[in-house]
Every structure is written in structure tokens, then in C-alpha cells.
C-alpha positions as CSV (number, residue, x, y, z in Angstrom):
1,X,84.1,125.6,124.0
2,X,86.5,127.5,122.3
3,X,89.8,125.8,122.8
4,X,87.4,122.4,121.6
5,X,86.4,124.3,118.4
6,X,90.1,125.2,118.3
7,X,92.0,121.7,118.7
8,X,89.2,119.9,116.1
9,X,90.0,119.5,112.8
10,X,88.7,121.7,110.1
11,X,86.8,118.4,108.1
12,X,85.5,117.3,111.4
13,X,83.9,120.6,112.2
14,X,82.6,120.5,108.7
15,X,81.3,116.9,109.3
16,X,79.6,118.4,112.9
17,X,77.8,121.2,110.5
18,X,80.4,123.8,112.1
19,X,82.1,125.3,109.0
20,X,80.4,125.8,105.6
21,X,82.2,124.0,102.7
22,X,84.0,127.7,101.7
23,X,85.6,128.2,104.9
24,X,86.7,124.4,105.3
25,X,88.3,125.4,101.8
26,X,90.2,128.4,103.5
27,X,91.3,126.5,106.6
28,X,93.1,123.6,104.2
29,X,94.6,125.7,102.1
30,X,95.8,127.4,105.4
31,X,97.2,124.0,107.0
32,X,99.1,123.5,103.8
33,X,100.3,127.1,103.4
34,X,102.2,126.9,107.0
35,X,105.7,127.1,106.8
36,X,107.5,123.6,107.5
37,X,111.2,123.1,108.2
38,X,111.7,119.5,106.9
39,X,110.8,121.0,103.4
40,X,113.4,124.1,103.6
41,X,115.2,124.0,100.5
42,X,118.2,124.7,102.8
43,X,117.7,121.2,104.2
44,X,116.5,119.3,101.0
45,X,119.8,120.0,99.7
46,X,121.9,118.7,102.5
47,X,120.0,115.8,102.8
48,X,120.4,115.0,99.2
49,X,124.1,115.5,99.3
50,X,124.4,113.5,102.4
51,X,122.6,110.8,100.3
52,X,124.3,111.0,97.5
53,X,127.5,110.4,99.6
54,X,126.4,107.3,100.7
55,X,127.9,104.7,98.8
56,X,129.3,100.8,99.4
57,X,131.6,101.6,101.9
58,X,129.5,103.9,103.6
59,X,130.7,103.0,107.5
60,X,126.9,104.9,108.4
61,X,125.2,102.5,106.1
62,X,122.9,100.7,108.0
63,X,123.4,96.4,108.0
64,X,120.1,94.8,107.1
65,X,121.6,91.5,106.5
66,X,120.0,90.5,110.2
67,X,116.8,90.8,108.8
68,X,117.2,88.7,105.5
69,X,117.0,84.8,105.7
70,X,119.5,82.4,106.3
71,X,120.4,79.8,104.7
72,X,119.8,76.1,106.4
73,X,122.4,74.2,106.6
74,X,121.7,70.3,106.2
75,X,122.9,67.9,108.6
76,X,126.2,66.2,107.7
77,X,127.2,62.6,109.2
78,X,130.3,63.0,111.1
79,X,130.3,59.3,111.9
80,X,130.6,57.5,108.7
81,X,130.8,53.8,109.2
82,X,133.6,52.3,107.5
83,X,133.1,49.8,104.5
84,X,133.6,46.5,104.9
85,X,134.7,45.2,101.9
86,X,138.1,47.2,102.0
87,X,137.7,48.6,98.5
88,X,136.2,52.3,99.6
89,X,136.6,53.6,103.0
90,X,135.9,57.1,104.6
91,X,139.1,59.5,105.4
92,X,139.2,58.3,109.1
93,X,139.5,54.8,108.1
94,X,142.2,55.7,105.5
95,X,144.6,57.7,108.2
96,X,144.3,54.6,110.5
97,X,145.6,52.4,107.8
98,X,148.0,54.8,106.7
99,X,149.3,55.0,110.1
100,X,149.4,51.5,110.8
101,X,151.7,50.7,107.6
């Protein structure tokens, strides 16, 4: 049907042996002829002077830091046995005898 033929793309209607290789030349050169608002010059520039204001301390910048790995950290003894032969001791061990004298 007509709104089928209209809705297909122009290289799959030349694929189905609907368009001769000249007119699928005029229809892309037609889709890339249409005016688009994302490439108004207009809006290039405010986009590039809204990215040439971002900077380090940029509150809009976004935080990718979630995203980045973390460093492991390694499991520490909290409960160090104390040394027996009085010489070395851990810091608990110290305060105890500190306290006691």
C-alpha cells in the first residue's frame, strides 16, 4: 500500500527492486538535506559555551567516581596477642602496664 511504500526505507525499497539506483540517490540526498534542530548553529554555539564553562568546580558536573573501582582494604588484626618475653609488646599491652605503674 501506499502508506507501506511511504514508512519503508529508501535502500530497502531499493533492495525490494522498488526504486532504481538514481532515485535511491535522490531520496538520500533528501534525508540528509532535511533541516535538523540539534545541528542549528544557534544551538552548536550554546552548547559549546555551556561546555566550555564547565570546569573543576562545576556543581553540574556529573560524579562518576561510583562507577570506578575501589580499593580493597586488607584485613587488619585488632587482637594482637601480647609477647611473652616482655621485650616488645602491642600498644594495648603497653597502656595496661603504664597504668599499672
Amino acid at each position: 500500500s501506499t502508506i507501506q511504500m511511504l514508512l519503508t526505507k529508501p535502500i530497502r525499497q531499493y533492495e525490494l527492486g522498488l526504486l532504481s539506483i538514481s532515485d535511491l540517490k535522490y531520496h538520500n540526498a533528501k534525508s540528509h538535506l532535511t533541516f535538523r534542530s540539534c545541528l542549528d548553529p544557534q544551538r552548536k554555539k550554546t552548547v559549546h559555551k555551556l561546555a566550555f564553562a564547565m570546569g573543576a568546580d562545576d556543581p553540574t558536573k556529573p560524579d562518576y567516581t561510583k562507577f570506578l573501582p575501589r580499593k580493597r582494604r586488607t584485613a587488619r588484626r585488632h587482637h594482637v596477642v601480647p609477647l611473652e618475653h616482655g621485650h616488645l609488646a602491642n600498644f594495648t599491652n603497653y597502656r595496661q602496664e603504664v597504668a599499672l605503674a
